[in-house]
N, C-alpha and C positions, 0 to 999 in steps of 0.2 A: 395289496400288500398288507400283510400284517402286521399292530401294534409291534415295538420294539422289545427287547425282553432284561427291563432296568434288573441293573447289578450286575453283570458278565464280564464289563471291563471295570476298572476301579478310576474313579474320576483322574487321581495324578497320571496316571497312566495316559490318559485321557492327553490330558496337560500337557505334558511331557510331549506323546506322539506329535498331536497338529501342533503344537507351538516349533518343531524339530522340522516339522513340512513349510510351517511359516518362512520358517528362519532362511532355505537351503532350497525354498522353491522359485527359482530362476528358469526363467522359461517361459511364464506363463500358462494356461489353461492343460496345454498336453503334458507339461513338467508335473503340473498340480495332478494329474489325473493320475499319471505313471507313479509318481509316489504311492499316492491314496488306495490303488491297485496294488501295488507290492509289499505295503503296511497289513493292508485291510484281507486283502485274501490272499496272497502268495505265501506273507511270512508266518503272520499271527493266524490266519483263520480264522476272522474272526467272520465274516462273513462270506457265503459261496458267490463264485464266479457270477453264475445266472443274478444273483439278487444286487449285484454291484455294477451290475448292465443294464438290468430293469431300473435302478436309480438313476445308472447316468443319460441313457434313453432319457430317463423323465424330465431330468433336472434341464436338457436340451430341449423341452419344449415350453419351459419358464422363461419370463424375461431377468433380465438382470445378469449377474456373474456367474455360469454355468460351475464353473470350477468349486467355488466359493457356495454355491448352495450344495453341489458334491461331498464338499468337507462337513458340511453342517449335516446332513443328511447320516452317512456313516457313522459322525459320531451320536446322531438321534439314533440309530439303528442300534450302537451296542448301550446307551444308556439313559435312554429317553429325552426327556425337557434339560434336564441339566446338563444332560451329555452332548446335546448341541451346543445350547449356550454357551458352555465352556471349550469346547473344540469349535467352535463357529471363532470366537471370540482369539484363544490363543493363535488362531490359522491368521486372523486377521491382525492383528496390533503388532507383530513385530516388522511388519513391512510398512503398515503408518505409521508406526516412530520412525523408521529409518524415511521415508519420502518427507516426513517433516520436518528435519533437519535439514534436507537437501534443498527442502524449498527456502529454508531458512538462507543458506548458502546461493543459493542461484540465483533466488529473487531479489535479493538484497540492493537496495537503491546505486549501491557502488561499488561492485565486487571487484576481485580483484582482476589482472588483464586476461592472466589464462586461465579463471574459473568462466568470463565473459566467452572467452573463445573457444574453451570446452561445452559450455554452451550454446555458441551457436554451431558449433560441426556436430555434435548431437541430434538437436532442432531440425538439423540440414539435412537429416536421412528420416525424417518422420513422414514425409509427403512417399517417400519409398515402401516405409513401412505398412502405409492404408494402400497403397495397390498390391504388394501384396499377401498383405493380408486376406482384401477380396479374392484375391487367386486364389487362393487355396484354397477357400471357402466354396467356391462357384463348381465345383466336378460333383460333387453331393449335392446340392440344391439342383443342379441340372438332372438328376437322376431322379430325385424325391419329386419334382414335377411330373416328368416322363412318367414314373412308375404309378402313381398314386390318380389314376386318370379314371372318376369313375363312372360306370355304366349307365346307359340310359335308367331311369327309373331308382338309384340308389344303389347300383352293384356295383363293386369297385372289380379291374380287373385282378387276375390273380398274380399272389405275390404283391398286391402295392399295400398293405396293411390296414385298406378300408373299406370295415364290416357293413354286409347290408343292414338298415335299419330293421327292428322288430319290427310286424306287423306292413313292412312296405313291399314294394314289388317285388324284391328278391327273396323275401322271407319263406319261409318254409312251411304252408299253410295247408292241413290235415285235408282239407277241403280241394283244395286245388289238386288238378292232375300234375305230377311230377314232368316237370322237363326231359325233353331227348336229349341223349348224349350228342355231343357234336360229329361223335362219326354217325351216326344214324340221318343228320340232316344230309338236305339235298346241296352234293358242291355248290349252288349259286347262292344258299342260304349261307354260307360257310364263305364264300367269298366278300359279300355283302358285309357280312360280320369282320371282316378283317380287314376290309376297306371302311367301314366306320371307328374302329379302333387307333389304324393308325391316322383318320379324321381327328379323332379327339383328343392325341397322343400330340400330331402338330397343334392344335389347338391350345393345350398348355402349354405346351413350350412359348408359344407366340406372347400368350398371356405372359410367364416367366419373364420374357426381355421385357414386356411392358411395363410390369412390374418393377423391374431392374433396375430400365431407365427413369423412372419416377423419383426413383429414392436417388441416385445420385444429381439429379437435376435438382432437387430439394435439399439437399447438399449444400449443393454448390451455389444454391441461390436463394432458398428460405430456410437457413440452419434455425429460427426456433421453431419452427411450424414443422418439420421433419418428424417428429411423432404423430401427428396430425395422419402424416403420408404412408408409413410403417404401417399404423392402424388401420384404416384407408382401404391399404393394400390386402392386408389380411381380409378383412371383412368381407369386400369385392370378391375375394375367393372363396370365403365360404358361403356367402350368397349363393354364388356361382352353381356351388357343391351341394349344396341343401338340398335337403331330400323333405318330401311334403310333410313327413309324419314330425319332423324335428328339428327343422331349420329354425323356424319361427324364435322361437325364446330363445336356442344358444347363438342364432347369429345377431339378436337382440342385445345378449348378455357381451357379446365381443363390441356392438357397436357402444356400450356405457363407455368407451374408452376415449371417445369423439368427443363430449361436450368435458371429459376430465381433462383431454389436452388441451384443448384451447384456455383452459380458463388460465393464460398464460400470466402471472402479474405484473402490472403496469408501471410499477417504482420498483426500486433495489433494494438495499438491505439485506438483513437478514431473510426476510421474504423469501426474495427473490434468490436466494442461494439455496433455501430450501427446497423450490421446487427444481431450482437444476439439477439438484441432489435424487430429488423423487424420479425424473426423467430415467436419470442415469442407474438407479434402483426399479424401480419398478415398471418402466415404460420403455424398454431397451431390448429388442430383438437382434439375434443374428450374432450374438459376440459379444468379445470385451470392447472391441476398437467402435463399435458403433456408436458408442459413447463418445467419440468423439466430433464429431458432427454436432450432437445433439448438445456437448458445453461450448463450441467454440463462439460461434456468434452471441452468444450470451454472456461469456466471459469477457469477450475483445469487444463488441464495437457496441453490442446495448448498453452493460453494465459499466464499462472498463476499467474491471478489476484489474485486469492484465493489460500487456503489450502482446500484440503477434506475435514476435520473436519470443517474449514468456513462454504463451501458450506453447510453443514446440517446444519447449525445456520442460515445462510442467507433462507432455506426452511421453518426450524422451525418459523424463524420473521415472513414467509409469512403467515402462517398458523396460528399466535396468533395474529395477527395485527387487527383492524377491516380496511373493504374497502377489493379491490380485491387479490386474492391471486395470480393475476401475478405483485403485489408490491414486490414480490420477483427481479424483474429484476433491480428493483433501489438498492437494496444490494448490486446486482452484478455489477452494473455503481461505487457505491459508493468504492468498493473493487479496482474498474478499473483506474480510476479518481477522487475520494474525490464527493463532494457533488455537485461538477458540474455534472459528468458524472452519477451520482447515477438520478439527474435530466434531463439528456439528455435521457439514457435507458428510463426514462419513459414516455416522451416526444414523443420519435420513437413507446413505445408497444402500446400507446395507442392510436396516433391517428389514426389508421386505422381505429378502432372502431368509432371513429367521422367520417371520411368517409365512412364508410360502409353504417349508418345511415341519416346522412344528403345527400350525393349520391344515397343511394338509397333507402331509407324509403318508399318512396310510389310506391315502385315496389315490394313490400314484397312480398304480396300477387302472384303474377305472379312467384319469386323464389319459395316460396312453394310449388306449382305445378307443375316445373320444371321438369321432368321427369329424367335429368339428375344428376342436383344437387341431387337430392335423388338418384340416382344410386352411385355418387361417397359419399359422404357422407357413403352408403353402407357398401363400398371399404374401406375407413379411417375411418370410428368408431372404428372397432373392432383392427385395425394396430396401433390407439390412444392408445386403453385400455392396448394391450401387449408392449406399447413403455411404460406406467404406470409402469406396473406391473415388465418389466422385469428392471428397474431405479435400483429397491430395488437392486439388484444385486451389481452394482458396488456401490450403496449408504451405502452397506452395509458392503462393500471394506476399504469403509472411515473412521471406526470406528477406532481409533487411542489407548482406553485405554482398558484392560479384562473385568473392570466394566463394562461396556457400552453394553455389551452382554447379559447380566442379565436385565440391562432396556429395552433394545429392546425385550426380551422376555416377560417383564409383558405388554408392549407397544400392541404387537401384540397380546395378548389376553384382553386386552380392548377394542381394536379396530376392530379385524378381527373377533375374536370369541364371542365377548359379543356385538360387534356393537355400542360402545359408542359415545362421542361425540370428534371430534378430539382436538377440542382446550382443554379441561380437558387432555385429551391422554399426550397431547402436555405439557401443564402447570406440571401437575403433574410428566413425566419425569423427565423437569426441576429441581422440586424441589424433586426429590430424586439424581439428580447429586447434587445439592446441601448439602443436608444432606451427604454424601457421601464423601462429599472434608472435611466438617466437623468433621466427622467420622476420616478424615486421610485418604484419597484414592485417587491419585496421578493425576493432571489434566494436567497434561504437559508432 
């Protein structure tokens, strides 16, 4: 991809637009996209179709808030270093003032009865909300497995987006005699090949569940160490993947991620919010909700900034807020530290996303054909989805009153089995804890 072409849009403009997407983007990542798409190339034109595909392609093989480096990206596209920073920045702060106030309000040592039971019928559909979440996530990772299966010696089959290495066995060598068409072979050469294809087609997929189940069992039972397992996972598959001429140093450079996770710190503080913040920034595969896996055991039972039942009202703000839903992390600063720290967590989640983009925006293209990065991506998609899916678990541990059981069950057939929209899911919870404490039904 090409340098950006500063001057085209004028920074208020700039302003104006992503602070207007901040403001009105309810929904989360597919709200944030559909705007950015109908701003960016339907109305203004300001960029073509293909170049706003090739970005969000890319921006889904970064860790962090897929959305949220989209916006920054775009706006680096019509005006350079400024032009992120200030649409990075407007996209982001009108939805951390508003989660800040709220956490002001919800977390409060003694709110009042029906802000407590708005609260916990909110709370009460969040263990809904991470299954499914991984649903909908799981039909594309099941595919991007299957498809992306590659041939003995470094050939990817055709259609999975993965190019043979230069110089490797598939390569195209002046020297070498060119290959027979496949009609020219002999049927049992031709059968042989089609029974090692779909060999290696079950073979990922096997790897995929195993994968799967890793990350939600690390969930559900070592939520700090869960980056550890995301990493882990990816590596394992581009190991797997590597091809002689170029595995070595890029699945080297994937495993630097190993001794960075661990180096988990031992006391709390500001420290220790920092790196939960870097987690949820920089070390976060698979989505916005993966993030939540990766704050919970660190928020509630290492650190205890929070209470459980917190923790699902700090998810539920994330998730009714407009702007990103890893605004959840400033909750969790704010639980930690007040409104400083509530500002510092989002400070640390998010500027990776400014460096990813302004670092490396015009080498996009080059990461998307990566051969590695899409092997490990691979690896950590589907270790994402079961780090989602298996949250519900102990999220669902958290539930503090008997009512809250009944919501969560109308919660998850809104959501999982009718497919509805989460923020309604979410709202309307709410306001049957509310009704509920009204009724006489105990929030404390």
């Amino acid at each position: 991809m090409s340098e950006p072409s500063p001057g085209r849009v004028p920074l208020p403009v700039i302003a104006r637009e992503w602070g207007r997407i901040g403001i009105t983007g309810f929904g989360g990542p597919p709200a944030h996209i559909t705007l950015l798409r109908k701003l960016c190339v339907q109305e203004r034109k300001w960029l073509a179709e293909p170049e706003f595909e090739d970005g969000l392609a890319t921006v889904n093989l970064l860790p962090g808030p897929a959305s949220t480096q989209l916006a920054i990206y775009c706006a680096w596209r019509l005006r350079g270093t400024w032009g992120a920073l200030l649409g990075g920045a407007c996209f982001i702060v009108p939805g951390l003032a508003v989660i800040l106030v709220l956490a002001a309000v919800f977390l409060a040592a003694h709110p009042p009865g029906w802000i407590a039971g708005g609260a916990l019928g909110a709370g009460a559909a969040v263990p809904a909300v991470a299954v499914a979440a991984a649903a909908g996530l799981v039909p594309a990772s099941w595919r991007r497995a299957s498809a992306a299966t590659p041939e003995p010696g470094g050939q990817a089959r055709p259609g999975s987006g993965i190019e043979a290495a230069p110089g490797g066995a598939g390569s195209a060598n002046p020297g070498q005699r060119r290959q027979a068409s496949p009609a020219a072979k002999p049927w049992t050469t031709r059968m042989r090949g089609a029974w090692a294809r779909r060999a290696r087609t079950r073979w990922a997929r096997a790897r995929w569940v195993c994968y799967l189940l890793a990350g939600g069992a690390a969930a559900a039972l070592v939520g700090p160490w869960l980056v550890l397992v995301l990493a882990g996972c990816g590596v394992a598959e581009a190991v797997f993947r590597r091809r002689p001429t170029t595995s070595r140093g890029r699945a080297g450079r994937a495993g630097l991620l190993l001794p960075l996770a661990g180096a988990v710190p031992a006391a709390g503080g500001l420290g220790a919010l920092v790196w939960v913040a870097v987690k949820v920034g920089a070390l976060s595969y698979g989505g916005g909700f993966v993030i939540i896996p990766l704050m919970q055991r660190d928020a509630v039972h290492t650190y205890h900034w929070m209470s459980a039942g917190q923790f699902l009202t700090a998810v539920a703000l994330g998730q009714v807020t407009p702007g990103p839903v890893v605004q959840t992390v400033a909750v969790v600063g704010y639980a930690a530290a007040g409104v400083g720290g509530g500002l510092l967590a989002a400070l640390v989640a998010f500027s990776p996303s400014f460096g990813f983009v302004l670092g490396g925006g015009s080498h996009f293209g080059r990461l998307r054909r990566n051969p590695a990065v899409q092997a490990f991506l691979t690896g950590a998609g589907p270790a994402a989805i079961g780090a989602i899916a298996g949250a519900a678990i102990p999220l669902g541990f958290s539930l503090v009153q008997p009512w809250q059981a009944g919501v969560l069950a109308l919660a998850a057939g809104w959501l999982v089995v009718l497919r509805r929209g989460v923020v309604t899911g979410i709202v309307g919870a709410a306001l049957l804890g509310v009704l509920l404490y009204l009724a006489g039904a105990p929030v404390t």
